[in-house]
N, C-alpha and C positions, 0 to 999 in steps of 0.2 A: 510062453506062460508068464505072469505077472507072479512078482515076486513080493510078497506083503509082508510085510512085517511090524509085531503090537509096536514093538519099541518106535520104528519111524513113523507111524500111526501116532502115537503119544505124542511124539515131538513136534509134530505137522499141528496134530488138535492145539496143543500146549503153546505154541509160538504163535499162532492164526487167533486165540484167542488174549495172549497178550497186546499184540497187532491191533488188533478189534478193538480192545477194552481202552487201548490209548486214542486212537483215530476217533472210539465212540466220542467220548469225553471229550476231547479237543471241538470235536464237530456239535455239539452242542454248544461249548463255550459260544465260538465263532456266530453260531446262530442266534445266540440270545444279543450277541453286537449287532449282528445285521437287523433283527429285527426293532431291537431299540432305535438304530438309525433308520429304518425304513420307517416307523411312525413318528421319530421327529420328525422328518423330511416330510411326508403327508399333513401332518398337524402344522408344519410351516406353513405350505400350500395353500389348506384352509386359511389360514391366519392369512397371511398375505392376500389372498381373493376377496375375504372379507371386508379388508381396509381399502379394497379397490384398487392394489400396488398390482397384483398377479390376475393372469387368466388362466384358469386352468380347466380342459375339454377331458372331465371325468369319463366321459362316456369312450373316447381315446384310447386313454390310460387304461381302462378297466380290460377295453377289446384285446388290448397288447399282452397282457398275463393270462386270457381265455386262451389265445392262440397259442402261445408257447407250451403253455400246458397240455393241447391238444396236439402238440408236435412232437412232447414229450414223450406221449401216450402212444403215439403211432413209431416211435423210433425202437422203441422199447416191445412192443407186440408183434415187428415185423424181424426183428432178430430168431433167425433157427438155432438152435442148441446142434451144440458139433454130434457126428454121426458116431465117433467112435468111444466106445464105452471103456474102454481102458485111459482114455485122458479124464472121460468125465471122469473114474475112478480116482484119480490121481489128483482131483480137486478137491472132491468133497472135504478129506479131512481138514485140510487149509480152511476151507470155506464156511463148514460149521463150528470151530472156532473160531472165525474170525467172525461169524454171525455171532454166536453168544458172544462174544467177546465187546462188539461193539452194540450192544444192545444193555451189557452189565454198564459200561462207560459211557453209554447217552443216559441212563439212568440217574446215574451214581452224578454224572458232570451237573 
């Protein structure tokens, strides 16, 4: 028999959403750099192709983020959730606070 308790219940929510809230926010900072670098770096490209310096095969470039993302989508859909319902139990509280958690801190960042 599984032994529950509110109090480690609390502390699992309460610590998965500090967890969350920090990871959110960092992980947005980080994206807002990548994506600033990933449009200078494109807006380079142009730039350079246009003055005839670079050649750039967009149609390439575009194929290679189709696919990864379809690899993404297949890696992610062919995972089974474990069988046994006492570990899943044993996640949730971690887990829904660290969802809210990092959902207040991709906000908030």
């Amino acid at each position: 028999m599984v032994d529950i308790g509110l109090q480690q219940i609390g502390l699992e929510l309460g610590s998965g959403a500090v967890i969350g809230g920090l990871i959110g926010f960092a992980a947005k900072k980080v994206a807002k750099i990548i994506a600033i670098l990933v449009g200078v770096e494109l807006a380079l490209f142009k730039f350079l192709e246009s003055q005839g310096i670079l050649v750039v095969d967009w149609e390439r470039l575009s194929a290679g983020l189709v696919n990864a993302s379809s690899a993404a989508t297949d890696v992610a859909t062919g995972s089974q959730p474990p069988g046994i319902v006492v570990s899943l139990l044993s996640v949730i509280p971690v887990s829904a606070g660290f969802t809210g958690g990092f959902l207040v801190g991709f906000k908030k960042g």
